[in-house]
N, C-alpha and C positions, 0 to 999 in steps of 0.2 A: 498436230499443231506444230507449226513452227514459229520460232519467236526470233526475234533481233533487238539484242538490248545494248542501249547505247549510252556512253558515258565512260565515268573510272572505274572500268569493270575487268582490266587486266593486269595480272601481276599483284591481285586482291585476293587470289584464293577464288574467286568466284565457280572458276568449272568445278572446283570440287564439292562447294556448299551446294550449286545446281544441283551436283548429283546426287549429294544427301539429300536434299528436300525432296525429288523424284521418289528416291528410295522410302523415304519416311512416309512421303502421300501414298505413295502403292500403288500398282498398277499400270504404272508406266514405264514404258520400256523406248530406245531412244539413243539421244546424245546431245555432248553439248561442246561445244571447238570456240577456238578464238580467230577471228576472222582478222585479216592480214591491215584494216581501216581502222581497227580497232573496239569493234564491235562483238559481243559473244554473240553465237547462233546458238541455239537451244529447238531441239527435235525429240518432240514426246508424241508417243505413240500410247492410247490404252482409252478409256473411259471420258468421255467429255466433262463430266462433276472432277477427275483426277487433274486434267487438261487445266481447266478454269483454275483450281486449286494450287497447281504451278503457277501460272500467270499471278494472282495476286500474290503468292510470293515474290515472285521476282520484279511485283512494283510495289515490294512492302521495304520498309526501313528496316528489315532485318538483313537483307542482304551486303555482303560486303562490297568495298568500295562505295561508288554514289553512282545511282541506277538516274540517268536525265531521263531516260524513256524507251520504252517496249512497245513495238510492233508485232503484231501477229497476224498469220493467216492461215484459216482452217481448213482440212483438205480430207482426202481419202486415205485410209492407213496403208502404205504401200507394206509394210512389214517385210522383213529379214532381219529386225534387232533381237538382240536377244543381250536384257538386262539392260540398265542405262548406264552408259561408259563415257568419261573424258575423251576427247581423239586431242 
């Protein structure tokens, strides 16, 4: 799955709570970067019940800054990650 979440999502802490919540949901393996538009990209790789579980995180009011909206599109796991890392 990859996500694209838009709004005040930089210079919020947000890659790093990303990858705690990854970490805490389990399973997913991945990354998550800040895109140069201002946008975070978010790449989890693992379980689709895991997948889903990120996504309403990252359109829940728990997240830092203010989340306006999250795209996603589901795909085939290309895999080479190993662990979920900030870039």
């Amino acid at each position: 799955m990859t996500a694209w979440v838009r709004g005040r999502v930089q210079g919020v802490g947000f890659r790093w709570f990303t990858r705690a919540a990854a970490l805490r949901i389990g399973g997913l393996e991945g990354f998550v970067v800040n895109l140069g538009d201002g946008r975070v990209q978010v790449v989890a790789e693992g379980g689709r019940l895991q997948g889903e579980a990120l996504l309403e995180w990252l359109r829940s009011d728990d997240t830092p800054g203010k989340v306006d909206g999250v795209t996603e599109i589901w795909g085939r796991p290309r895999g080479g990650y190993t662990g979920f890392v900030i870039r």
